[in-house]
C-alpha positions, 0 to 999 in steps of 0.5 A: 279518159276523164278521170285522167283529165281531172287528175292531171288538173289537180296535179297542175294545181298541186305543181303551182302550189310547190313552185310558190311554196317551199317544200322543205315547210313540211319536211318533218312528214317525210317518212311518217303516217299521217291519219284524217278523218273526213277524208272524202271531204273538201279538205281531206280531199285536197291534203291527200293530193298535196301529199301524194304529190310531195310523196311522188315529186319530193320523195315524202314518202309519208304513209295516208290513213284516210278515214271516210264513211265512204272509201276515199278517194285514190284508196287504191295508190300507194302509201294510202291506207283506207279506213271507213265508218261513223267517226263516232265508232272509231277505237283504234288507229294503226300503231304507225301513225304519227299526225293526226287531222280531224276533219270530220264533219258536214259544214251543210247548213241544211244538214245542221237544222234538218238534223241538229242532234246528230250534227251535235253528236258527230262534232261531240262524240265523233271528236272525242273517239278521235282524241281517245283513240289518239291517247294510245298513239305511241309515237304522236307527234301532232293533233290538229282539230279542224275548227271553224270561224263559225266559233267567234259568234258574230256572223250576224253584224258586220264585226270587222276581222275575227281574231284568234283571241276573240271572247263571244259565242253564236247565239243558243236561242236558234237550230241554226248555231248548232253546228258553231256551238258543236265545234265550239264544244270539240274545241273545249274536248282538244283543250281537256285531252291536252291538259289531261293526257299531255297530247300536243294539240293545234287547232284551226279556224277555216273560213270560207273556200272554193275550189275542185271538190266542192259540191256546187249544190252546197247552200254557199253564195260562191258555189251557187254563183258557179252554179248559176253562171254554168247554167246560162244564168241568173247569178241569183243573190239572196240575202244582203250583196254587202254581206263580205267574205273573203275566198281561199283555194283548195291548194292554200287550204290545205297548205295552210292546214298542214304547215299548222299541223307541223309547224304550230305551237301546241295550244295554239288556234290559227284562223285560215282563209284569204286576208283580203274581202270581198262583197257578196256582189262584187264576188257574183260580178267576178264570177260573171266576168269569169264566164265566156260572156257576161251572165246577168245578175239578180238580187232576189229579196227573199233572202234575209236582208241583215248584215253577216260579214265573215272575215278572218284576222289572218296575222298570226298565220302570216307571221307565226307559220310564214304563211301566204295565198298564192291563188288571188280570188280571179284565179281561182274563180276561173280554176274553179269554173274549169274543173265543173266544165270538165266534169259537166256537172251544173245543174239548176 
């Protein structure tokens, strides 16, 4: 069957991703319960599969409370707990749970203008039902918030690496920042219910990503060149092919987030995604050189021509939480294509 296809791509993904990676990083989850919010999502999506592999290959035996607006996926294996509805409405976690990773949340620009006070509300007072619902929490151990690099504000001129200390904020005057100013404000809501209740907290910055389940319809440069590529072509770039971004699989990902959640100092922020950039262009030529055959590539001057570059300063995930990418950008392009052809799912 199909399904048992893709399953088995994952799980060979999740298995190079322990030949690489100690899996002693992350014994302080064995035997406990791990909730996440957002859990149908990128992220929430790979952290349930890196988990269950550890629980299926390295006797984890951690407990998954996945809370979703859908029924996430796997609901139905063992040691995975379903919970659904609005974040916003969550009152009670089971009493079980010992980490907490609040992920919930649409990175769909097209989401954030065409609806940008629920996209406030869901970040302000979906994270604050979170974050009260964990003050009764008997034994927590760890909340990680998952932030963005979208925080530091400079996404509009080339600003070299952000770094974790950086002072500056997007820009108020326009729809399209709401999103950054919404986490930017969770961030704060993290900080208060720490100094308040005493939770221990952590939060992470992620960057930007490709991997198995992303949607290739999300308005991002590297899923519409996959996109396209799939298609026969164009590779169509709009906006400025000097823009620089850099790329991190889905199983760093959530490596990383989880070697955060057990690992990072509380009160500490952590940016996540690949130290290495590259240009908007030289990432459409990878992908075109990932194809069977070489797919043409169009720039399309409708797009806004000025300068946004989104580059982390990786170092204090590197050298605090010994951290590293284990998937370099040619890889994972070509992972990526392979997933989207087994499941044939490309469209223009």
């Amino acid at each position: 069957m199909k399904s048992d296809i893709l399953n088995e791509f994952i799980t060979a993904d999740c298995q190079a991703l322990l030949e690489r990676c100690a899996p002693e990083d992350l014994a302080k989850l064995r035997n406990s319960s791990l909730l996440i919010t957002g859990a149908g999502g990128f992220l929430g999506s790979w952290l349930t599969r890196v988990v269950l592999f550890l629980n299926e290959n390295f006797s984890y035996n951690t407990e998954l409370v996945l809370h979703s607006k859908k029924t996430p996926h796997l609901a139905d294996k063992k040691n995975v707990v379903s919970l659904r509805g609005d974040i916003r409405n969550l009152l009670e976690m089971p009493a079980s749970v010992q980490w907490v990773i609040h992920a919930a949340s649409s990175p769909d620009a097209r989401t954030h203008i065409s609806d940008p006070i629920n996209t406030l509300e869901v970040l302000g007072n979906g994270t604050n039902a979170v974050l009260s619902a964990t003050t009764r929490l008997p034994a927590l151990k760890k909340f990680l918030y998952v932030s963005s690099g979208l925080v530091y504000g400079a996404e509009n001129t080339p600003a070299g690496r952000a770094k974790e200390n950086a002072v500056g904020g997007p820009a108020l005057n326009t729809v399209s920042s709401v999103y950054a100013e919404g986490k930017r404000f969770a961030e704060s809501l993290v900080t208060a219910y720490r100094s308040l209740y005493k939770i221990p907290t952590t939060v992470v910055r992620p960057f930007t990503f490709l991997g198995p389940f992303q949607n290739l319809e999300k308005p991002w440069a590297m899923n519409n060149f996959i996109r396209d590529a799939l298609v026969g072509g164009p590779i169509r770039i709009f906006g400025n092919p000097e823009n620089l971004r850099t790329f991190m699989y889905g199983t760093d990902f959530a490596w990383w987030t989880l070697k955060a959640l057990t690992n990072g100092a509380t009160g500490s922020s952590y940016n996540i995604g690949a130290a290495k950039p590259f240009s908007i262009l030289e990432t459409a030529k990878r992908v075109s050189s990932a194809m069977t055959a070489p797919v043409q590539i169009e720039l399309c001057p409708s797009g806004n021509p000025l300068r946004s570059d989104l580059v982390p300063d990786v170092t204090q995930a590197e050298t605090m939480l010994n951290l590293k990418t284990t998937v370099e950008l040619d890889q994972a392009i070509q992972r990526t294509i392979a997933w989207h052809k087994l499941q044939g799912t490309a469209t223009r």
